[in-house]
C-alpha positions, 0 to 999 in steps of 0.5 A: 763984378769989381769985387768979383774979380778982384777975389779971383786975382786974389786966388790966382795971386796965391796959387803963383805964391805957392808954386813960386814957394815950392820952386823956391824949396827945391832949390833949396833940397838940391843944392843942400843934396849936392853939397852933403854929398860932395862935403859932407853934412858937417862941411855944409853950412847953412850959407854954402847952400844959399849960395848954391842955391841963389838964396838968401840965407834968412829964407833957408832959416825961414822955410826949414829953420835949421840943417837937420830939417833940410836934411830931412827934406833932402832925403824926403824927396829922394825916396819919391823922387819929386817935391809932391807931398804924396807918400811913397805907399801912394805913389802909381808905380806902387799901387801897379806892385800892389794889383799885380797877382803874380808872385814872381811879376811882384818881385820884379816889379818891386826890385825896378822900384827899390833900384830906382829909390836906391839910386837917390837915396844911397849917397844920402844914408852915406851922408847919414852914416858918415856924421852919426858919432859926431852929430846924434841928432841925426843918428835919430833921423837915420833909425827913423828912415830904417824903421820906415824901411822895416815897415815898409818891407812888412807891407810889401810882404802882405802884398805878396802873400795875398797872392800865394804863400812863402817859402815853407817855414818863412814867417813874415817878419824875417822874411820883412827882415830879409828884403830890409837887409838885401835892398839896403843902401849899403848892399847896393852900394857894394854891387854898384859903386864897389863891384861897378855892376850896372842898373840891370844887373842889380835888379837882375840878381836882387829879384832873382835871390828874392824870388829864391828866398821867398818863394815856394 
């Protein structure tokens, strides 16, 4: 009975440390978040996180071992919102996207996700795309990201035309294309920090050009 139990503490025991280590990382990602928006990548060192994050500077190196992979990792849980390592292809809202079989409902559905993503991810291509000449290393990272986007795009176009056909003429990769340039970071950007448009009125006039575009 000893031994027995001493095997569940030992279990316990692990499950704690890697909730602990988890809590520990997402200190980390948002303190590193905060300080490249508001510094910049290049003005955010390794020591300036940790003590944003109440870390020492031996664990940043420990858990990520460099800047560019806290980068990454900061973008990562932008794109899904959450530390949890499920992709975004997998995630609920997605799949409700996916079993929807109205094409207009899809769109709709579709934008309220990218407008939320957006709202995270935005200040993080800023960030990417302010640092690219001086750091090419993470202009490897940024193509990374929009070659994932481009896919993803791709994706959502076969989920579309499993339920009706698209505008006349439009074949799948330009219409992948279209949707990757219109829900960039850079269009959002112009409608919600240059034009001040709000939440809805981007997701308003995103799925209505959308639906304009793409449909019959």
């Amino acid at each position: 009975m000893k031994e027995s139990r001493g095997r569940k503490k030992r279990k316990y025991d692990s499950t704690r440390r890697k909730a602990q280590s988890l809590e520990t990382q997402m200190q980390i990602v948002e303190a590193a978040g905060k300080l490249f928006i508001e510094r910049g990548y290049i003005g955010t060192s390794i020591e300036k996180i940790a003590g944003e994050a109440g870390v020492a500077a031996e664990t940043i190196y420990s858990i990520f071992g460099n800047k560019k992979s806290i980068l990454t990792r900061v973008v990562d849980v932008a794109v899904v919102g959450d530390g949890e390592l499920i992709p975004l292809l997998a995630r609920a809202k997605i799949r409700e996207v996916e079993n929807e079989k109205d094409q207009n409902r899809q769109i709709q559905m579709f934008v309220e996700q990218i407008q939320l993503v957006m709202s995270r991810v935005a200040p993080m291509f800023n960030v990417m795309r302010g640092v690219v000449k001086a750091e090419p290393e993470i202009d490897v990272v940024l193509k990374k990201y929009l070659d994932g986007r481009l896919q993803g795009m791709g994706y959502f176009i076969d989920q579309l035309t499993a339920n009706g056909p698209l505008r006349k003429g439009l074949d799948k990769q330009i219409a992948a294309t279209t949707i990757w340039g219109l829900t960039s970071a850079e269009v959002y950007n112009l409608y919600i920090n240059d034009r001040g448009w709000s939440a809805e009125e981007y997701q308003h006039w995103l799925a209505d050009t959308l639906i304009r575009l793409l449909l019959p």
